[in-house]
C-alpha positions as MATLAB code, in Angstrom:
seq = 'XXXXXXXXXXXXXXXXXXXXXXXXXXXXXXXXXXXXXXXXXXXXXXXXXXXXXXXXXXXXXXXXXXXXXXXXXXXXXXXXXXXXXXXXXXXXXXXXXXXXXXXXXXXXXXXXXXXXXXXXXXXXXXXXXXXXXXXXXXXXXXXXXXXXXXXXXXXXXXXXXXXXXXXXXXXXXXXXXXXXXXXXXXXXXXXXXXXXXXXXXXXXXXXXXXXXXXXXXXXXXXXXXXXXXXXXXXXXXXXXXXXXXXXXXXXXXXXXXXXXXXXXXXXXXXXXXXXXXXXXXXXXXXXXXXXXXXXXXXXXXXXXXXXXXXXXXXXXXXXXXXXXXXXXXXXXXXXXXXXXXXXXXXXXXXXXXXXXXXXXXXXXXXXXXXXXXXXXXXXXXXXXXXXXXXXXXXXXXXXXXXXXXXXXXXXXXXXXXXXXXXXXXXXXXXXXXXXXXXXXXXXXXXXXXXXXXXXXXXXXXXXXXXXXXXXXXXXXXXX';
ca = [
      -8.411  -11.837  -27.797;
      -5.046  -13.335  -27.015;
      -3.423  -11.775  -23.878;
      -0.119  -10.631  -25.178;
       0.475   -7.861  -23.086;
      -0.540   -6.580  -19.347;
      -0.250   -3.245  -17.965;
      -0.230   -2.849  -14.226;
      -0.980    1.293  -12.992;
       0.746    0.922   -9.200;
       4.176    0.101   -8.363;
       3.276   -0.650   -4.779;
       3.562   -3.722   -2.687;
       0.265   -4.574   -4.641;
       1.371   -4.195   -8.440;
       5.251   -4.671   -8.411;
       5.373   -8.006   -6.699;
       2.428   -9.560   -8.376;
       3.495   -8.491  -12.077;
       6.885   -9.807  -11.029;
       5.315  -13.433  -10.332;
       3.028  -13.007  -13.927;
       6.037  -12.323  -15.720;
       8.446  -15.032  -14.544;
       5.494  -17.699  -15.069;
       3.997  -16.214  -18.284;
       7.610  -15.597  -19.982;
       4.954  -15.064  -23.536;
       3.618  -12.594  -21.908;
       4.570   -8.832  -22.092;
       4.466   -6.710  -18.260;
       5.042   -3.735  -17.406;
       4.592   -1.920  -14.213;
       3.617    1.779  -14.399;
       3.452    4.674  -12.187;
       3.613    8.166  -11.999;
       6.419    8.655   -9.226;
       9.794    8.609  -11.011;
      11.863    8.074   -8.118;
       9.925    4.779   -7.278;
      10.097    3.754  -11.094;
      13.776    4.409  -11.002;
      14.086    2.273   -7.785;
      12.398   -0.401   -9.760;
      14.587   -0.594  -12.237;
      17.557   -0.284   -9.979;
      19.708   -3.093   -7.721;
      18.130   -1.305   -4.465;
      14.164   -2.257   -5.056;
      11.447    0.232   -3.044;
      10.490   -2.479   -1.525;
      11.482   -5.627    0.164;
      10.333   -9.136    0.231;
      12.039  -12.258    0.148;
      12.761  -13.690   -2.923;
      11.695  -10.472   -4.753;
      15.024   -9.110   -6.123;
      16.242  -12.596   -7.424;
      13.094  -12.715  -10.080;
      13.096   -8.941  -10.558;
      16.601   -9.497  -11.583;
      15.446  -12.836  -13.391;
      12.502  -11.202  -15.632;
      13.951   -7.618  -15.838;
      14.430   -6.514  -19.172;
      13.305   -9.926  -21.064;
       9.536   -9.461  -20.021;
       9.410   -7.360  -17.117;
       9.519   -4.001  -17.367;
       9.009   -0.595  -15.106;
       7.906    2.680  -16.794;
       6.875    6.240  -16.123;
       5.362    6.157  -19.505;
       1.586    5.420  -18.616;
       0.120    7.167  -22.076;
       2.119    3.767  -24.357;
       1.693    1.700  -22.073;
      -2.147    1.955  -21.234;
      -2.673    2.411  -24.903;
      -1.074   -1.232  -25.899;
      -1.792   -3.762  -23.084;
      -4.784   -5.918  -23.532;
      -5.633   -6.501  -19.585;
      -4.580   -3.595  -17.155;
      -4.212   -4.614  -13.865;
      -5.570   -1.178  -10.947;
      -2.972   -1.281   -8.172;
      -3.220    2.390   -6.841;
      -3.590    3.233   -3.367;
      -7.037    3.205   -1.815;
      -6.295    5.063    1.591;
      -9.090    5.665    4.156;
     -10.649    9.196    3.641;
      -9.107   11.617    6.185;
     -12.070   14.497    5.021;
     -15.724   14.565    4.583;
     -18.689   12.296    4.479;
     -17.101    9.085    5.857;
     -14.105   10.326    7.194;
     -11.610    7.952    9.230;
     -13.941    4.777    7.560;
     -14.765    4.743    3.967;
     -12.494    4.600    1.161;
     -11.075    7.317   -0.701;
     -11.318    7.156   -4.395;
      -9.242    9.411   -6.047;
      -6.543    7.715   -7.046;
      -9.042    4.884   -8.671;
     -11.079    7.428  -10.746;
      -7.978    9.323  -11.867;
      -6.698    5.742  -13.233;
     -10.106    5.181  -14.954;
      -9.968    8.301  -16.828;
      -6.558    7.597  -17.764;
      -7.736    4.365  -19.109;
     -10.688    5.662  -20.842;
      -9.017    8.346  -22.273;
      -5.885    6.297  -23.268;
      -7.324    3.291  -25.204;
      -7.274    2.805  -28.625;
      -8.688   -1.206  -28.246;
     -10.685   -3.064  -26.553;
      -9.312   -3.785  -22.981;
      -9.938   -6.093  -19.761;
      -9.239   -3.489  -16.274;
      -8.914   -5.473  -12.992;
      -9.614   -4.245   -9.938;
      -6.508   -5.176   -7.924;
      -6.635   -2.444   -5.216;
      -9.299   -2.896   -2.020;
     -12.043   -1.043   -2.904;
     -15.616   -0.597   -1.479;
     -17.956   -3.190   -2.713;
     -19.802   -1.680   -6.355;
     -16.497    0.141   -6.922;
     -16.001   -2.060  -10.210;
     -19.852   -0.433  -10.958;
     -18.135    3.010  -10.607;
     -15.329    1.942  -13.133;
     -17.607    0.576  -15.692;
     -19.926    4.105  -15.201;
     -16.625    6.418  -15.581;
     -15.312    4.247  -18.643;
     -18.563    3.444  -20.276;
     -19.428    7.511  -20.657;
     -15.097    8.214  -21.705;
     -15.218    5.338  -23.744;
     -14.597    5.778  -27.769;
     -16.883    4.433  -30.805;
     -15.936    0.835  -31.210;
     -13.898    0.324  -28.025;
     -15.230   -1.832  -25.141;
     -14.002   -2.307  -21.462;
     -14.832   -4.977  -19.530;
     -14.312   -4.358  -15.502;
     -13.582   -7.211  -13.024;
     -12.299   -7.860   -9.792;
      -9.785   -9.694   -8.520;
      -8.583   -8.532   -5.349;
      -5.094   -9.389   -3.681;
      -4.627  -12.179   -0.194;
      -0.970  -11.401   -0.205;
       0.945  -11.275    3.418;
       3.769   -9.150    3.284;
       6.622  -10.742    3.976;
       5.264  -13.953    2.200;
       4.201  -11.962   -0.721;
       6.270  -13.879   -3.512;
       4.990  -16.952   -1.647;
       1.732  -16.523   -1.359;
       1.949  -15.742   -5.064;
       3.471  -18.809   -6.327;
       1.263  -21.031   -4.376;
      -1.918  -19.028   -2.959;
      -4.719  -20.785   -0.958;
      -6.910  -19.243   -4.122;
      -7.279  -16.757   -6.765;
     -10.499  -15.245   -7.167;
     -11.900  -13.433   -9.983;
     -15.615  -11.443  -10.197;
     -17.115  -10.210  -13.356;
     -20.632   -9.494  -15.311;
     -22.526  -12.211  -15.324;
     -23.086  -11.307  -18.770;
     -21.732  -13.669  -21.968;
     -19.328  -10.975  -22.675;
     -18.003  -10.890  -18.539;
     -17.803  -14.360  -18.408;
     -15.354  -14.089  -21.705;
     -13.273  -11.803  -20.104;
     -13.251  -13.774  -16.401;
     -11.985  -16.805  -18.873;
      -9.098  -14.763  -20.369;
      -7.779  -13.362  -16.615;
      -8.195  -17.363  -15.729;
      -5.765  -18.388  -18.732;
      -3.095  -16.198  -17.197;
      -3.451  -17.504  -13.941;
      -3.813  -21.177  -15.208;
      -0.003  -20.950  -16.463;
       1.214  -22.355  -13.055;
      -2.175  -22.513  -11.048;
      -4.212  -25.595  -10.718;
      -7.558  -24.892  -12.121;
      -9.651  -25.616   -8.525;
      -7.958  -22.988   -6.770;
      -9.258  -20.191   -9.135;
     -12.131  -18.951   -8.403;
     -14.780  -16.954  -10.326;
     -17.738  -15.452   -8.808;
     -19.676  -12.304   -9.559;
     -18.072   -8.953   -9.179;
     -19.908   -7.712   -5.925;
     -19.427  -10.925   -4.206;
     -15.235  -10.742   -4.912;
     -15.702   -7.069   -3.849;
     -17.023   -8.229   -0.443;
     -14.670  -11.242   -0.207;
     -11.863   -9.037    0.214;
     -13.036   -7.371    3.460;
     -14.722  -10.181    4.482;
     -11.381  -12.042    4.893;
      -9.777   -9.217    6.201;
     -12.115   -9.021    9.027;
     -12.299  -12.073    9.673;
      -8.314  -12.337   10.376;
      -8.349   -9.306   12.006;
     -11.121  -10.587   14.217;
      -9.093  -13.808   15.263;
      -5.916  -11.692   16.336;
      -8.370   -9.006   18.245;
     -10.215  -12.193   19.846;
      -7.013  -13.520   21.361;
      -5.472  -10.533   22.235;
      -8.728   -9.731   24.292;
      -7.855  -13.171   25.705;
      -3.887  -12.102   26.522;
      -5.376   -9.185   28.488;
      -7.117  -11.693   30.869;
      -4.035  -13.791   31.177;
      -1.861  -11.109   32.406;
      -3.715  -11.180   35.144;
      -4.931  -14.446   36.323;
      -1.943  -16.226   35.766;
      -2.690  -18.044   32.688;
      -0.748  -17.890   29.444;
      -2.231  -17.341   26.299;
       0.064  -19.841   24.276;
      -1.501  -22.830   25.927;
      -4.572  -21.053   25.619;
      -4.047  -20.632   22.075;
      -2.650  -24.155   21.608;
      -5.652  -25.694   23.241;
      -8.216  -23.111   21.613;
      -6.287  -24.258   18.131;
      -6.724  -27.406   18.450;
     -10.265  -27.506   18.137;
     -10.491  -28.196   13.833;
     -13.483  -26.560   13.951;
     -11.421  -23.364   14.710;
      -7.894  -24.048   13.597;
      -4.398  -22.779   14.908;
      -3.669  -19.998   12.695;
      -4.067  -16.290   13.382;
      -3.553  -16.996   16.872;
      -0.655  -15.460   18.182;
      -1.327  -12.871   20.505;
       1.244   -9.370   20.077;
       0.911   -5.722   20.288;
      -1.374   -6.088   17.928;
      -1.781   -5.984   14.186;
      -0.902   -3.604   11.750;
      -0.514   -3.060    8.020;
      -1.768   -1.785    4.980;
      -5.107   -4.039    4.757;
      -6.872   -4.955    8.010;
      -7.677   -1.559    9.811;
      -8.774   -0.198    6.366;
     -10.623   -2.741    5.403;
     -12.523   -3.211    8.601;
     -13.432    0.679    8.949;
     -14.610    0.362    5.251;
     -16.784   -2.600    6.285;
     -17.841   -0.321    9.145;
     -18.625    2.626    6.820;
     -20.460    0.132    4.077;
     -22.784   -1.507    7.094;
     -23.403    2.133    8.131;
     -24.689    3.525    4.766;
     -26.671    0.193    4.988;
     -28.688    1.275    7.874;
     -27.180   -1.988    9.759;
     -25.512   -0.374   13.136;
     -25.097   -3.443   14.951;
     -23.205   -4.976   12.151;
     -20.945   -1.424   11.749;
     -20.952   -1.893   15.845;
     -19.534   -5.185   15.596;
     -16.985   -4.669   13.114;
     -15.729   -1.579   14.847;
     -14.714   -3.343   18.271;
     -12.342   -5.173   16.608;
     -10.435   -1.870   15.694;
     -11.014   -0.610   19.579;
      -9.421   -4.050   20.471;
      -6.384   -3.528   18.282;
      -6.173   -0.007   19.514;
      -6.560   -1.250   23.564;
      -4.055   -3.739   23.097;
      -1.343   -1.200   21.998;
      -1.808    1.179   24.787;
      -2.383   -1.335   27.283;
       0.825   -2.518   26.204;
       2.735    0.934   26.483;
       1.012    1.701   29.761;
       2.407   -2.036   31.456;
       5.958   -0.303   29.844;
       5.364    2.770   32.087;
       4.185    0.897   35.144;
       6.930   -1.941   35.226;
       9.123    1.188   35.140;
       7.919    2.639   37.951;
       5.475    4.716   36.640;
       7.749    7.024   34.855;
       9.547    7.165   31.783;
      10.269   10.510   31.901;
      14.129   11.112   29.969;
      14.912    7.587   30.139;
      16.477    5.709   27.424;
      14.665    2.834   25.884;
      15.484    0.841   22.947;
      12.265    0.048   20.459;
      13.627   -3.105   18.129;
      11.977   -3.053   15.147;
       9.729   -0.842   13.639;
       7.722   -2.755   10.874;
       4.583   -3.882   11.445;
       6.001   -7.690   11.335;
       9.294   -8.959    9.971;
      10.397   -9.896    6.503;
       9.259   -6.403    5.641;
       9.913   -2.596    5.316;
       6.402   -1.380    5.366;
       5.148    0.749    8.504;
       1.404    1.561    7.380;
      -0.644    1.413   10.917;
       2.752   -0.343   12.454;
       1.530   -0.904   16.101;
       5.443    0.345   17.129;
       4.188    3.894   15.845;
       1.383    4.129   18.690;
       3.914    2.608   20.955;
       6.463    4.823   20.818;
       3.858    8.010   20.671;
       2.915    6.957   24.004;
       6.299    6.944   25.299;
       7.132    9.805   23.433;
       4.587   11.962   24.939;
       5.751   10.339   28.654;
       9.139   12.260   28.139;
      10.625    8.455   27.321;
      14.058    8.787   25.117;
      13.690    6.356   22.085;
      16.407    4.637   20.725;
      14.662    2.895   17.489;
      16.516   -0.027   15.738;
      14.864   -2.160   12.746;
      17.118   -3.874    9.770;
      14.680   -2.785    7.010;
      13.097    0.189    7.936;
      14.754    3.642    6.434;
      15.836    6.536    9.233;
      13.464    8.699    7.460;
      10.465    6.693    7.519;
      10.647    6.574   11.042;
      11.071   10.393   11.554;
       7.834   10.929    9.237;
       5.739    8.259   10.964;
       6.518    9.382   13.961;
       5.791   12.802   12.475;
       8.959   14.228   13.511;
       8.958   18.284   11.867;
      11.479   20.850   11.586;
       8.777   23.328   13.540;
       8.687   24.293   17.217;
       5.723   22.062   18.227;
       7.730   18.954   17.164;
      11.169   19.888   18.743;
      10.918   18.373   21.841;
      10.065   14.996   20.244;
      12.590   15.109   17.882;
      15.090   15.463   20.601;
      13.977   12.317   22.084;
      14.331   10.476   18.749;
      17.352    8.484   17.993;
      17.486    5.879   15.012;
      20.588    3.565   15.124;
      22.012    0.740   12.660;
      22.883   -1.717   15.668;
      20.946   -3.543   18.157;
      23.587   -2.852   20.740;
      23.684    1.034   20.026;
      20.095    1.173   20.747;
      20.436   -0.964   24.180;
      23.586    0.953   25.612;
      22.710    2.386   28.824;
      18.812    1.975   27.950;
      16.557    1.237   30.830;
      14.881   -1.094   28.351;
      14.372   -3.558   25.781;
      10.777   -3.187   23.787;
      10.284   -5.995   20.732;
       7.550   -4.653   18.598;
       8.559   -6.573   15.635;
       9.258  -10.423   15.466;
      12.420   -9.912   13.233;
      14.569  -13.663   12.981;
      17.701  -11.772   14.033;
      16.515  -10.957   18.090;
      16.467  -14.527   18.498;
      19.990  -14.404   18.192;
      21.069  -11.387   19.688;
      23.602  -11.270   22.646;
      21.216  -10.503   25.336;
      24.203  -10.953   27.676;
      26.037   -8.669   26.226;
      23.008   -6.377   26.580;
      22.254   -6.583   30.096;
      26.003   -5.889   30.913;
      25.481   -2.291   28.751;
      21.852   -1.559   30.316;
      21.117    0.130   33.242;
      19.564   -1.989   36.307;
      17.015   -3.207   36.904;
      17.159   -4.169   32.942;
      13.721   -5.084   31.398;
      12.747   -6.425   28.294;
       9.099   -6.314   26.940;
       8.433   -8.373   24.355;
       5.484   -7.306   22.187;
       5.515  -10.458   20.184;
       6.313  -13.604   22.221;
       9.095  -14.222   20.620;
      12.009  -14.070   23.493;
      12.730  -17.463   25.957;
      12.038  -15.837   29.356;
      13.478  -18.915   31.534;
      16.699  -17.624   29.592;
      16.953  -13.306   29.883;
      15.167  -14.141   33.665;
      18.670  -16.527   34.472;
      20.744  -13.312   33.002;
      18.828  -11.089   35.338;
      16.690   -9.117   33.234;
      13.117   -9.030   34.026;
      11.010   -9.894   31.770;
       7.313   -8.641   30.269;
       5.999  -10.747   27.691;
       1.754  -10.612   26.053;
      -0.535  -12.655   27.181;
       1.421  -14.403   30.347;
       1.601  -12.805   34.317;
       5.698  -11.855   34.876;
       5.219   -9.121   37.353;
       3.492   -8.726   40.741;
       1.592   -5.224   40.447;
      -2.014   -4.706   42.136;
      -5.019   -6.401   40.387;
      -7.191   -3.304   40.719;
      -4.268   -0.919   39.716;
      -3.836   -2.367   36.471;
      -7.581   -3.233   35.706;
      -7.980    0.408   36.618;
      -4.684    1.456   34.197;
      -6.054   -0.630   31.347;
      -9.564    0.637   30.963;
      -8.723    4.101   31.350;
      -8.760    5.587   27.183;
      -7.439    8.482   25.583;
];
């Protein structure tokens, strides 16, 4: 088989940027990027993308139309592409057996079917979504019993490391690309066909090909363990607050150690995104159907660490403002879960601002990528009685300086580029005083908003002077 032509079912932050990146460095090869949701095709194919990263639109724009292509049209596509790429979304079940852990796997199986029913050749399907480990056995079960006389599907895995934000980056030059398949003559052929795609502008060590379970696991093994680094040193910022230390030169002298390393250890509000928190519960839910419930145990304080560190950090809000928040104006910048992005999945500003929210706080919400109506529905913000009162408290501006006008307070849950340069002056002349600024992601010079007269709450370092025991006290308490 020579790979002429590759089929991607997902045009999510998953499918679209990573066909983008096959087609500009495979210009031979034939993409297109399929989905069911028309308005998200139509955005694809438009100058306003449904996503952002940088760097995207320039080789969207690049590959469009030559090689690149988006489509409603899954029937013609499916039926003609030799390798289909599986980019659907893999959500955490919200019903049944494994509820608020395992995966749920609609969206997978629907796409299988599709396949199965679809093909007219031979094909290679990749797992690209995160899936449970033995998902790819599921596939090969659901297309093995659709599958037509004289048609064969081989199933592998070859799960996504992309940061948003970095996405295109991580893409042209990954750490490593790693491919699982049958460890059969006919799995390894197909594992060798994936790697000549890849090979086109990756050097041969960094590709990786193991067997399918052990790529499955990979995924949510490196997941975890990132997760597990921020959790660790957030647990960390927590004791800082109230010793005195500060958990940069903590970090820097923790980092230094090579057995350890300096990355992942930036202590915020905590971490957020489409990958760890579902990943880790699903690692939770696959050690529990294991019979291992210290290993499910383990896994799961990470996720109660993430969660602490949020409310701890809304509760130090409502304490540094004199233990009320009740109908005053404070102004959340940014909205994403981290910068360079639009996405919101399991933002930590969403559990931040529900907590203030149900104080009686008035939000003023700023964030440059982040649509008005994204924020409303995260924030579940209805048209029905029970909502009202929240919605009133809701406002989403287009300016910094909107958002800080006669606000009580500055709260950074997103380390956008562009609060580095804001006019903080400017700010604490429009604020009313005492003005305070929490930064959720160490990102602000205190030394500098401290000189203007703000004062200043950052993670991970002691700023104010409240009662050891109060806030110990505060902190542990849960919902």
């Amino acid at each position: 088989m020579v790979i002429e032509k590759i089929c991607c079912v997902g045009a999510g932050y998953v499918g679209g940027p990573t066909c983008t990146v096959i087609a500009n460095k495979c210009p031979d090869i034939r993409v297109c990027v399929v989905d069911s949701n028309t308005d998200r095709i139509a955005k694809w194919n438009s100058d306003e993308l449904p996503i952002y990263e940088p760097k995207l639109d320039d080789i969207v724009r690049e590959c469009r139309g030559r090689n690149l292509f988006f489509s409603n049209n899954l029937k013609e596509e499916i039926e003609k592409a030799d390798i289909i790429f599986i980019s659907v979304n893999t959500p955490t079940k919200t019903f049944g057996f494994g509820k608020g852990k395992a995966a749920d796997l609609q969206n997978l199986e629907n796409v299988a079917r599709l396949i199965a029913n679809y093909s007219t050749k031979s094909k290679i399907v990749v797992e690209k979504s995160t899936v449970p480990v033995r998902a790819a056995e599921s596939l090969n079960r659901i297309l093995k019993a659709n599958t037509k006389p004289g048609i064969r599907f081989d199933v592998l895995s070859n799960p996504e490391f992309l940061a948003e934000g970095t996405a295109i980056a991580d893409l042209l030059n990954p750490d490593r690309i790693l491919i699982g398949g049958e460890e059969t003559p006919e799995g390894r052929r197909a594992i060798q066909l994936l790697c000549s795609v890849y090979s086109k502008w990756i050097p041969e060590e960094k590709i990786i090909t193991t067997n399918t379970w052990s790529s499955e696991l990979s995924k949510l093994a490196a997941n975890a363990f990132l997760a597990q680094r921020i959790s660790s040193i957030n647990a960390i910022s927590a004791i800082c607050e109230v010793t005195g230390a500060d958990v940069s030169e903590v970090a820097h002298a923790v980092g230094s150690d090579t057995r350890i390393g300096s990355k992942n250890l930036m202590a915020g509000v905590g971490f957020g995104g489409s990958c760890f928190q579902k990943d880790i519960l699903n690692l939770v839910y696959l050690s529990e159907c294991l019979n291992l419930p210290e290993v499910a145990a383990y896994w799961s304080q990470i996720i109660e660490m993430n969660d602490f560190q949020k409310r701890r950090f809304a509760l130090r809000i409502i304490e540094c403002l004199f233990n009320t928040v009740t109908n005053k104006k404070i102004a959340i910048l940014g909205f994403a879960f981290k910068s360079n992005t639009g996405d919101t999945r399991e933002s930590p500003a969403i559990l931040v601002c529900k907590y203030l929210l149900e104080e009686g706080a008035r939000l003023c919400i700023y964030d440059p990528k982040v649509p008005k109506q994204q924020i409303y529905s995260d924030l579940k913000v209805a048209d029905n009685a029970e909502n009202e009162k929240f919605k009133n408290l809701i406002e989403v501006v287009d300016n910094p300086y909107k958002a800080t006008d006669k606000a009580h307070a500055i709260v950074i849950c997103t380390s956008w580029d562009e609060f580095l340069k804001l006019d903080y002056n400017k700010m604490y002349d429009q604020m009313l005083k005492p003005a305070f600024v929490f930064d959720g992601r160490k990102m602000v010079n205190i030394e500098e908003l401290q000189s203007i007269g703000f004062h200043v709450e950052t993670i991970g370092r002691k700023t104010s002077k409240q009662p050891f025991k109060t806030r110990i006290t505060r902190y542990i308490s849960s919902d």
